[in-house]
C-alpha positions as CSV (number, residue, x, y, z in Angstrom):
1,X,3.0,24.1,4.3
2,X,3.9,21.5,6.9
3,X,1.0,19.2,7.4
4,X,1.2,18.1,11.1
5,X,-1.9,19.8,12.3
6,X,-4.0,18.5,9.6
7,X,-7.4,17.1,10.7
8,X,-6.8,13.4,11.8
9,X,-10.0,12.6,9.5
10,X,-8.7,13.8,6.5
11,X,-6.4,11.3,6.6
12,X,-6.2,7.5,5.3
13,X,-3.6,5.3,5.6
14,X,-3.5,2.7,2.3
15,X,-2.1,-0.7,3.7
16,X,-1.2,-4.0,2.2
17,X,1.4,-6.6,1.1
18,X,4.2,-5.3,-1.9
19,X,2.4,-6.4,-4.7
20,X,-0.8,-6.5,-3.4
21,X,-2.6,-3.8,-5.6
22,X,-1.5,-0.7,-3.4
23,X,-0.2,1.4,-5.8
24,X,-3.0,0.6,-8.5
25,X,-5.0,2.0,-5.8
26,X,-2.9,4.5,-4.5
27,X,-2.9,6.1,-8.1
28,X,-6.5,6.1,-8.7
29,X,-7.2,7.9,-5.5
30,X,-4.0,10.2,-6.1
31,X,-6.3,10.9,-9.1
32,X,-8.6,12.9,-7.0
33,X,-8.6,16.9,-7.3
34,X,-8.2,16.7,-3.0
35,X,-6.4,13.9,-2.7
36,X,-2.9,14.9,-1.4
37,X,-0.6,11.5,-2.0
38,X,2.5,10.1,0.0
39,X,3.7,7.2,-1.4
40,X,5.3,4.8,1.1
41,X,7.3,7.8,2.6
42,X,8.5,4.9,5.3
43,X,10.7,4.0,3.1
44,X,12.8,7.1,2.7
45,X,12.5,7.9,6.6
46,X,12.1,4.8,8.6
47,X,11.8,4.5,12.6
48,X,13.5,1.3,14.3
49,X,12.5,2.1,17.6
50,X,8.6,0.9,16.6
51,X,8.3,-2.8,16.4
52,X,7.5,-3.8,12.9
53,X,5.1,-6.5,14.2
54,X,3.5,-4.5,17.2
55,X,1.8,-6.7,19.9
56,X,-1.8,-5.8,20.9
57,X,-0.4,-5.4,24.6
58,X,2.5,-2.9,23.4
59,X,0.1,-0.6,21.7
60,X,-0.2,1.9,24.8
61,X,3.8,2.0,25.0
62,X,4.5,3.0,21.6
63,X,0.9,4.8,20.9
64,X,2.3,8.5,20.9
65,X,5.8,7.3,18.9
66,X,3.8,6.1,16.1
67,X,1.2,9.4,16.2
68,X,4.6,11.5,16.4
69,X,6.1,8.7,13.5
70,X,2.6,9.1,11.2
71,X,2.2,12.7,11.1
72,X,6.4,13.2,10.1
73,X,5.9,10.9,7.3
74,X,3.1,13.4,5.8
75,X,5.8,15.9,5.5
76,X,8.2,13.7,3.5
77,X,8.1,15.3,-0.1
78,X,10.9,13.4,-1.8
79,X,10.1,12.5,-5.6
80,X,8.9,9.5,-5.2
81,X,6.4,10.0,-2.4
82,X,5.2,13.3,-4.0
83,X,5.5,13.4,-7.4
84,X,5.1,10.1,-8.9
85,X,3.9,9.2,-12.3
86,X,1.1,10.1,-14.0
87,X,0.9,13.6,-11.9
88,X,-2.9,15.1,-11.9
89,X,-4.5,18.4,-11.7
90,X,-5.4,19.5,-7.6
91,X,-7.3,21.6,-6.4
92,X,-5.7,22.9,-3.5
93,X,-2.9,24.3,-6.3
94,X,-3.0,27.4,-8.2
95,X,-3.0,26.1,-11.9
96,X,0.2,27.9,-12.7
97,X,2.0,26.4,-9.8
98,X,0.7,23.1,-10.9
99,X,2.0,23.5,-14.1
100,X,5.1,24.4,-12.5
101,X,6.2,21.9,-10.6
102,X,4.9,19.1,-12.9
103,X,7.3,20.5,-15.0
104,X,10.1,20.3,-12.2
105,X,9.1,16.9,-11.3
106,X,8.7,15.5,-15.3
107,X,12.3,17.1,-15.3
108,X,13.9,15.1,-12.5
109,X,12.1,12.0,-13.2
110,X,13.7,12.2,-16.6
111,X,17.1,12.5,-15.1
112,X,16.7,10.0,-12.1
113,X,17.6,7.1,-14.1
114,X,21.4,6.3,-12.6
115,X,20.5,4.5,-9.3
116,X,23.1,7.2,-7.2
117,X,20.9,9.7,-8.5
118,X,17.7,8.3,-7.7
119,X,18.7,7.7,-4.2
120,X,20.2,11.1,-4.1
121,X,16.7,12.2,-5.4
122,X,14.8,9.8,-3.1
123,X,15.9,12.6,-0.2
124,X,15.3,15.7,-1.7
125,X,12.2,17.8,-0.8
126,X,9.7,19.0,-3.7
127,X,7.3,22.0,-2.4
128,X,3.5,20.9,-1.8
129,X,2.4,24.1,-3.4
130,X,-0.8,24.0,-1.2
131,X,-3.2,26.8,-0.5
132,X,-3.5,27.4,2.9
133,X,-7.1,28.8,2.2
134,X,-7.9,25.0,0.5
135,X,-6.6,23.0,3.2
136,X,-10.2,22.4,4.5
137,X,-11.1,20.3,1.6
138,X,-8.0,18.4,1.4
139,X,-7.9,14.8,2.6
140,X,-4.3,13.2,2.5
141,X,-3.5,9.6,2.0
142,X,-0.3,7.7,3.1
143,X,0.7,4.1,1.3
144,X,2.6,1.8,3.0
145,X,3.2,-1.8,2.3
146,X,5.5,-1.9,5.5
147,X,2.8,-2.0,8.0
148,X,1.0,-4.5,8.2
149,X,2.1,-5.2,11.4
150,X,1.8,-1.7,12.9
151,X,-2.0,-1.7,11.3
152,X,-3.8,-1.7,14.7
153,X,-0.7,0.4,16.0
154,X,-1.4,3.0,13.7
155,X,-5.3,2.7,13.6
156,X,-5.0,3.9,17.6
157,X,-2.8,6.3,17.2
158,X,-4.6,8.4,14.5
159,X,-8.2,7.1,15.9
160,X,-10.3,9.5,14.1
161,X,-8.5,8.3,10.4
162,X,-9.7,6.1,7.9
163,X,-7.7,2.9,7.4
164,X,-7.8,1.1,3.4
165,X,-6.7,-2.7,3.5
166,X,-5.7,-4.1,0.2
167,X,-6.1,-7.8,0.3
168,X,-4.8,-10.0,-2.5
169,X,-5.6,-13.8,-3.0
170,X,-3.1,-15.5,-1.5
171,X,-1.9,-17.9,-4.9
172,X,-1.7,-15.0,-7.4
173,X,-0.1,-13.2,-4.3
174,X,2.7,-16.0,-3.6
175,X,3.5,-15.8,-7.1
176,X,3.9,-12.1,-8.0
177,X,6.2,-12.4,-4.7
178,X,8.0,-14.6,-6.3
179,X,8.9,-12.8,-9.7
180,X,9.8,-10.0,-7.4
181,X,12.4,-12.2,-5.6
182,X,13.5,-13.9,-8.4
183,X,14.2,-10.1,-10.0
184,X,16.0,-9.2,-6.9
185,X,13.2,-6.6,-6.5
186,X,11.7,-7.3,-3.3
187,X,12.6,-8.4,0.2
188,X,11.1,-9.5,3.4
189,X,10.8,-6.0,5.9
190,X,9.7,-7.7,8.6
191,X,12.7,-9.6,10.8
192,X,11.9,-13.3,11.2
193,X,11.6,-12.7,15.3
194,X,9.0,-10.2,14.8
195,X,6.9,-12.3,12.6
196,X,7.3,-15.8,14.8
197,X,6.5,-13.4,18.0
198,X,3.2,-12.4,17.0
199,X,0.2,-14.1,18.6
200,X,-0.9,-15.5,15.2
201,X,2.6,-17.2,14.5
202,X,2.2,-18.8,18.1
203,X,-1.2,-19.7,17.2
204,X,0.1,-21.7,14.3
205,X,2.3,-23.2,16.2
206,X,5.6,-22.4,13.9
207,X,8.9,-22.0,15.5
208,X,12.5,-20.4,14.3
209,X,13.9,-23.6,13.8
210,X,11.0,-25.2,10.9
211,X,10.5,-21.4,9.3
212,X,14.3,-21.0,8.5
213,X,14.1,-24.6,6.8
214,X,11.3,-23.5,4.7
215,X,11.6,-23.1,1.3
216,X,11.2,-19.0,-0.1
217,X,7.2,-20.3,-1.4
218,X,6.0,-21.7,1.6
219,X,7.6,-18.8,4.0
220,X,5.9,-16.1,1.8
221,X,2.8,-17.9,2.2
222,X,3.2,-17.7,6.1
223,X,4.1,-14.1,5.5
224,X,0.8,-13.6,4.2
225,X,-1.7,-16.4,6.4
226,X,0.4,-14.0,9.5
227,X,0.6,-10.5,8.7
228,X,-3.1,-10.4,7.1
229,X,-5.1,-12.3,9.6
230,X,-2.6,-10.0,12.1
231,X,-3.8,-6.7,11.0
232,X,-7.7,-8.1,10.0
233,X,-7.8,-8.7,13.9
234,X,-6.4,-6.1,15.0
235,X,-8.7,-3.8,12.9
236,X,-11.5,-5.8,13.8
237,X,-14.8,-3.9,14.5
238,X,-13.8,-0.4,13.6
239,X,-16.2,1.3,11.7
240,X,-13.2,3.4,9.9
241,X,-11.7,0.7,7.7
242,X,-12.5,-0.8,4.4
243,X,-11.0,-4.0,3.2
244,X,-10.5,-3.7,-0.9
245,X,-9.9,-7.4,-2.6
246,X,-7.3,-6.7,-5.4
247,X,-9.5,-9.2,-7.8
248,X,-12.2,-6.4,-7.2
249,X,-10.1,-3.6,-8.2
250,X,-8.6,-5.3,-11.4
251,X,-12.2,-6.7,-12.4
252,X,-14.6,-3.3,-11.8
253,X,-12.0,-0.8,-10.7
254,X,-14.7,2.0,-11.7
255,X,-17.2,0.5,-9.2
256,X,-14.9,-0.2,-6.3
257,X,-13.1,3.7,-6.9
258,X,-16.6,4.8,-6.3
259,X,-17.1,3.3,-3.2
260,X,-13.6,3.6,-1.8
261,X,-14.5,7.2,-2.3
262,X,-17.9,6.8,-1.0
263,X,-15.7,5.4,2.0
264,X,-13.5,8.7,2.4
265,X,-16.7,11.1,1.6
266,X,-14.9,12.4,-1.3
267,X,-16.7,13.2,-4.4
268,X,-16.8,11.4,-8.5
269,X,-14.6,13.4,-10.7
270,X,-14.0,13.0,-14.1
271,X,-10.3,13.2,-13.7
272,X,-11.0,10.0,-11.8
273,X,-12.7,8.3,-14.6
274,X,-10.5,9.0,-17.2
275,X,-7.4,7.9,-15.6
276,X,-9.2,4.3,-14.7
277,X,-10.2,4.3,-18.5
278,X,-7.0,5.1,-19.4
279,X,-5.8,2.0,-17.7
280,X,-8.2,-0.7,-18.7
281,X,-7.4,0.1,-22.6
282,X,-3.8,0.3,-22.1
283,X,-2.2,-2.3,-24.2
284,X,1.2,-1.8,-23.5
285,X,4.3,-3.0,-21.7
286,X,3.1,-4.1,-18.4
287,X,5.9,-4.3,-15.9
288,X,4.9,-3.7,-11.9
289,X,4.3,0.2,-10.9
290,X,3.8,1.5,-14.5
291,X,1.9,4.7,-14.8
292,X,-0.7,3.3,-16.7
293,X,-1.6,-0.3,-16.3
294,X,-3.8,-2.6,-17.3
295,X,-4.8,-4.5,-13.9
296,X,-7.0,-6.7,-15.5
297,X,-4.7,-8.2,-18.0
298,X,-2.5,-9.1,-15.3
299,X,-4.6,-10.6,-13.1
300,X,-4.5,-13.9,-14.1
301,X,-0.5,-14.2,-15.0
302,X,0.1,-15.9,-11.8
303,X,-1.8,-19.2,-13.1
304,X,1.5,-20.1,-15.4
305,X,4.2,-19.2,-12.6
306,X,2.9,-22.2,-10.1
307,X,3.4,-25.5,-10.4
308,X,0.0,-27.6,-9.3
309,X,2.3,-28.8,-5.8
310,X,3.1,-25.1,-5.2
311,X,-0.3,-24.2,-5.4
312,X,-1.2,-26.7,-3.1
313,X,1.4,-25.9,-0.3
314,X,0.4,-22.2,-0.3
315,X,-3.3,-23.6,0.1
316,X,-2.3,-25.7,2.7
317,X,-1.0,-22.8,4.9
318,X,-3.4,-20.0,3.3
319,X,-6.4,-22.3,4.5
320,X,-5.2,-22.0,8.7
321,X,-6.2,-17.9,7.8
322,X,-9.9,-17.1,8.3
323,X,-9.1,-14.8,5.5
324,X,-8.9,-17.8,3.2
325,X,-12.5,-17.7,3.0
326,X,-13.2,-14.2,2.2
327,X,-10.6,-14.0,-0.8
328,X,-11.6,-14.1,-4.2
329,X,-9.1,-17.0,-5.2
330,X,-9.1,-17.4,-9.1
331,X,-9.7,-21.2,-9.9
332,X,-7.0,-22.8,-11.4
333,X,-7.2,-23.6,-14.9
């Protein structure tokens, strides 16, 4: 079933920073009998011709590209995007078929481990398995830690659709970013022109020149004093969009599930709770995007990967963000 004429309010779009706490959250509500899940499907099929930091002027011009961009990215099914790890129990899928292609996916997921085959995998389509007769309880969510920049973009183009903003404290932040680069797993998506162009970079006052001579720390602090204040103004005053603090979701991730589900007018279920239980006791490995996870335990590892002068740079540009303020920042020990 293609899903291009799916109600515009059962849809979210889950938005943050890589490392923010979107795919803790993305899993928890993937947990959810109606919950149909697309995880960061703008990775697998990307479109150049939208700026990555849209201007609030060059909304109208790109409006209907990004509607046309949105609603093609709900019909990616690669493996990733539709079948990752742990998969639940819907309810818009016969039981049998369920069964059925979690055993596919369990299958390919077990073979996808030489990085030609995962990317070979990345591309291939799994079937939704969706009863067309269900569809009216169904409420789809797409993840995206791209699109910061397109948030108020996006908001307009799907106007009737809910909008989740995960916001993480910008220290423990920095830092996570920072093990990521230092493991070659993560990148900046957004070209430096882009980011300097945006109204808050100008407000700042920073230039090409003094952001290229900036050391990895203090430009992934900008990245996140920029990009969040962008899209917390350009979401400003809808009625459709929650902001979730990641030091919320590690510390009472049962409490802040309930109301982000309050928040899409989705029901409890005890799938739901278990997986979130399932979580907090893990005491396993922890590396980033495990299936199970124990958010609270990590929550604090940030406080012995900065030095006292890094914390104080990031502070230094964190505190020019309004957002400063409404961020849980852990004290330092």
């Amino acid at each position: 079933m293609r899903l291009t004429n799916l109600p515009e309010d059962h849809i979210t779009l889950l938005l943050g920073a890589p490392r923010s706490g979107t795919t803790w959250l993305g899993r928890i509500l993937d947990s959810h009998p109606h919950v149909l899940y697309r995880h960061e499907p703008d990775v697998v099929r990307r479109n150049r011709d939208i700026p990555t930091v849209c201007l609030a002027e060059e909304i109208p011009k790109f409006r209907d590209m990004a509607r046309a961009y949105l609603r093609g990215l709900m019909n990616v099914r690669s493996l990733t995007c539709a079948a990752g790890q742990p998969l639940f129990r819907k309810s818009y899928r016969r039981l049998w078929l369920g069964a059925l292609r979690r055993a596919y996916a369990n299958a390919l997921h077990s073979v996808a481990k030489p990085a030609w085959l995962r990317q070979r995998l990345r591309r291939s389509n799994l079937p939704d398995l969706v009863v067309a007769r269900r569809v009216p309880a169904m409420h789809l969510v797409l993840k995206s830690v791209r699109s910061r920049g397109r948030g108020g973009l996006y908001a307009r183009a799907l106007p009737q659709a809910r909008v989740i903003v995960v916001l993480r404290d910008p220290l423990s932040q920095v830092a996570a970013m920072m093990r990521g680069t230092r493991g070659e797993q993560f990148h900046s998506h957004i070209p430096t022109a882009e980011l300097l162009r945006s109204t808050q970079a100008r407000d700042a006052g920073l230039t090409e020149a003094t952001y290229r001579q900036m050391p990895v720390l203090e430009k992934l602090a900008w990245n996140w004093t920029i990009l969040n204040q962008k899209i917390a103004d350009d979401l400003q005053g809808r009625d459709n969009v929650l902001i979730v603090q990641y030091h919320d979701l590690c510390t009472a991730p049962m409490r802040i599930a309930r109301e982000v589900f309050d928040f899409l007018g989705l029901d409890w279920h005890a799938q739901t709770e278990d997986f979130i239980r399932a979580c907090v006791d893990y005491e396993g490995p922890d590396p980033a995007f495990r299936h199970y996870r124990n958010a609270r335990r990590s929550l604090n590892r940030w406080q012995g990967d900065l030095r006292q002068e890094d914390r104080q740079r990031i502070e230094v540009v964190a505190r020019t963000s309004a957002l400063w303020d409404l961020c849980a920042t852990p004290a330092a020990p």
